[in-house]
C-alpha positions, 0 to 999 in steps of 0.5 A: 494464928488464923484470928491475927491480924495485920494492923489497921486491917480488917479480920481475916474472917468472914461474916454471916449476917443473919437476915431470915427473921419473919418480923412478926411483930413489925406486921412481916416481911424483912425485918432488916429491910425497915427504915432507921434514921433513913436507912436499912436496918441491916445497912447499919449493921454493914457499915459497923462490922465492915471495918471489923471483917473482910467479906460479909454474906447474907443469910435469907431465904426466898428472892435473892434480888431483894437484897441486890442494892447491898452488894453482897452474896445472899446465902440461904438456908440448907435446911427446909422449913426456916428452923432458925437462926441455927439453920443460918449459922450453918450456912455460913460455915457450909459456905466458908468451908466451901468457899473460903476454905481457909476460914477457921471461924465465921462471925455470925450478926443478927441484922436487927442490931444496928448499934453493935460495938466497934471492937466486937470481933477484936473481943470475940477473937481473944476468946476464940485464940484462948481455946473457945470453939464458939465466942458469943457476946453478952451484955447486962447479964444477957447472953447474946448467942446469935451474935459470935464467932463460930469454928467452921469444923462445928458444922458437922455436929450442927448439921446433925443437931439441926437434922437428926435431934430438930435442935432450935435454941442456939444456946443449947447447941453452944452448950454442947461445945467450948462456948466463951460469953464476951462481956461488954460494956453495957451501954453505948452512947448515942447523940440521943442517949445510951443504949444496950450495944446489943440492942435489937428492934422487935417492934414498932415502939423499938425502932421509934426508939432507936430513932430518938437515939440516932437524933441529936437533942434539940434537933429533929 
């Protein structure tokens, strides 16, 4: 099956990490480029799916050079005008189709997410080998559809949707499709408390508090 793994191996699919947001309410610019803990947001979120994938890209428009320190190759969007987070995940399946053509599926991440789940694309993978076309994460009674995996051969309808019908919301595109929601558990706990796995940081009062979560109690 194209999602099997060997043990103790990282998936054999790649990752889109979704990097285009305008972080309008952090006052502009990267948002995955802000500090937690010291740290990038978006370098949290390498460090927690890299034991979950085999290669990771970059979703952003503009410099490339920006995101030199990370290592990874930066793909930008086909489609002008900035569209969205779909415009991003159809980047990522031109790019796995094109250059990794034996990629069935594609893990898209928004990188405003810095506490996602150790077994996020283990979960993923199930539904996608039970028969799902897009495999997306949901939480607290909350479907998370930037976060999933995606079949590559779904590119052609999202370049037409994106293009020809100007399609924004990525969950009405997955609800043109074979769409699974993943539940999982609704809290992960942090040294300093629990928090949605899924949590994402929109504005200066979500990064404090993802700050406070990262410390341990009593220690500053």
């Amino acid at each position: 099956m194209p999602l099997r793994s060997i043990p103790g191996q990282p998936t054999p699919i790649p990752a889109i990490l979704l990097a285009g947001g305008r972080a309008s309410r952090l006052g502009g610019g990267d948002k995955c480029l802000r500090l937690l803990g010291g740290r990038p947001l978006l370098d949290h979120v390498i460090q927690n799916l890299r034991p979950q994938v085999r290669e990771m890209v970059v979703n952003a428009n503009g410099d490339p050079t920006r995101f030199a320190k990370f290592g990874l190759e930066v793909v930008p969007d086909e489609i002008a005008g900035q569209p969205g987070p779909l415009a991003g995940i159809l980047a990522g399946l031109d790019w796995a189709a094109s250059q990794r053509p034996g990629s069935e599926y594609v893990l898209s991440v928004s990188t405003d997410c810095p506490f996602l789940p150790a077994d996020l694309v283990a979960r993923l993978g199930e539904a996608a080998q039970a028969g799902a076309h897009i495999a997306i994460a949901a939480s607290n009674g909350r479907r998370h559809p930037v976060i999933g995996l995606w079949r590559v051969a779904l590119r052609k309808d999202l370049r037409l949707a994106l293009g020809l019908e100007n399609l924004r919301k990525v969950e009405a595109f997955c609800d043109r499709h074979r769409t699974s929601a993943v539940n999982f558990p609704g809290v992960v706990n942090l040294p300093g408390g629990a928090v949605d796995p899924f949590f994402n940081a929109n504005t200066p009062e979500d990064l404090a508090l993802a700050e406070g979560l990262l410390k341990t109690p009593g220690r500053g």
